[in-house]
C-alpha positions in Angstrom: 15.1 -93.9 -117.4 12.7 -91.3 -118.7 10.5 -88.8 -117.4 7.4 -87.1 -118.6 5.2 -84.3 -117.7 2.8 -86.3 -115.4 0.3 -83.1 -115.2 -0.2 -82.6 -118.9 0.6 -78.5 -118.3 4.0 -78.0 -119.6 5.6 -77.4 -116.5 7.8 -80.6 -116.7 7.1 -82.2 -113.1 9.6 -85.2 -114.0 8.3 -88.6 -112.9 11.1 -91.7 -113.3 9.8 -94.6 -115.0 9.3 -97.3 -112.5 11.6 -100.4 -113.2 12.5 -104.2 -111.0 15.4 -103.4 -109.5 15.4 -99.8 -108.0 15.7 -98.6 -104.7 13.1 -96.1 -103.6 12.6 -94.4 -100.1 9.9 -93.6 -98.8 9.0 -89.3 -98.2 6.1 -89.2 -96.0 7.6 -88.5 -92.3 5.7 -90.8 -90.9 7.8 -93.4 -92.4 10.8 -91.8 -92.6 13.7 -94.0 -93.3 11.8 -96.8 -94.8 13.2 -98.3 -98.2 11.8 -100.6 -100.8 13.2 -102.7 -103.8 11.1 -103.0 -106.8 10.4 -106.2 -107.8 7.9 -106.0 -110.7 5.9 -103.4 -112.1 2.1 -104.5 -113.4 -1.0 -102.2 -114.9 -0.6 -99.7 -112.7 0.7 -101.1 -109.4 4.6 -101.8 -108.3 5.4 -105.0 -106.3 8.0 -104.0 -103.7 10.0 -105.7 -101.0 10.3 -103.5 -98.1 14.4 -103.3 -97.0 14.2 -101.6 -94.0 11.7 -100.4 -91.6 10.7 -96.5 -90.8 12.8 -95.1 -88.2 10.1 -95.2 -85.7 9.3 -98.8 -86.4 13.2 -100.0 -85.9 13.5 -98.0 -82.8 10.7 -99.2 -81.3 11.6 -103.1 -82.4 15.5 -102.3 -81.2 14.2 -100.6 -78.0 11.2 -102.8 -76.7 11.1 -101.5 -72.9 9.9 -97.3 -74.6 7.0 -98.7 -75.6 6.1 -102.4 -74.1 2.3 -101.8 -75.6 4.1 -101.7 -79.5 3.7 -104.7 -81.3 6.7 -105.2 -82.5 6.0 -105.4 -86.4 9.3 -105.5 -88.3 8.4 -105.4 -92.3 11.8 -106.0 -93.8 11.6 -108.1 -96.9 7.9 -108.5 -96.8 6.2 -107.5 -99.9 3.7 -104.4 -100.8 1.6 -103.5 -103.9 2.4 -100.1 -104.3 0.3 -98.0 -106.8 2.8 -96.2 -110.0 1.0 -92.9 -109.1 2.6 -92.8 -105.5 6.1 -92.7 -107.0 6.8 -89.4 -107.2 8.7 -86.7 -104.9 5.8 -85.9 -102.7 5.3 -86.0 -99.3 3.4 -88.3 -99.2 5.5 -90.3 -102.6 8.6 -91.9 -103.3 11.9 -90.9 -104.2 14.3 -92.5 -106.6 17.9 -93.5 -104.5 18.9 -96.7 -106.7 18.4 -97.1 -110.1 19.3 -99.8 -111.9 22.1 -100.0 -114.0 
């Protein structure tokens, strides 16, 4: 793993290289909770496979009768293109919570 000053000022903002085979999490709150594998990494996109849904997605699947208008939309292990410039520790980024060995 390496990391690299992503802004070009010196101040060291650290961004993991993205690799198959890590776990990232998603930071924005509005999908808090959701988790993704990497399965390739390509130019400047990352194919992922989502593993679990944002807690507001899996409640709403695991508790149909709060909201009988949701359509219930579970994502777990379909794939995303995710562009390399999202993972970082944002809120609206990824963070790192697997790497590989």
């Amino acid at each position: 793993m390496h990391a690299e000053d992503c802004n070009g000022d010196g101040r060291g903002d650290a961004v993991t290289a993205v690799k198959p085979g890590q776990v990232w999490a998603d930071n924005d709150p509005r999908c808090a909770g959701r988790t993704l594998r990497v399965d390739a990494v390509d130019d400047d996109k990352a194919l992922c496979t989502i593993l679990t849904n944002s807690d507001t997605t899996q409640e709403l699947i695991d508790n149909p009768a709060q909201s009988p208008w949701y359509r219930r939309s579970d994502r777990r292990g379909k794939q995303t293109r995710i562009s390399l410039a999202r993972f970082v520790p944002t809120s609206t980024g990824y963070r790192l919570i697997q790497d590989t060995p």
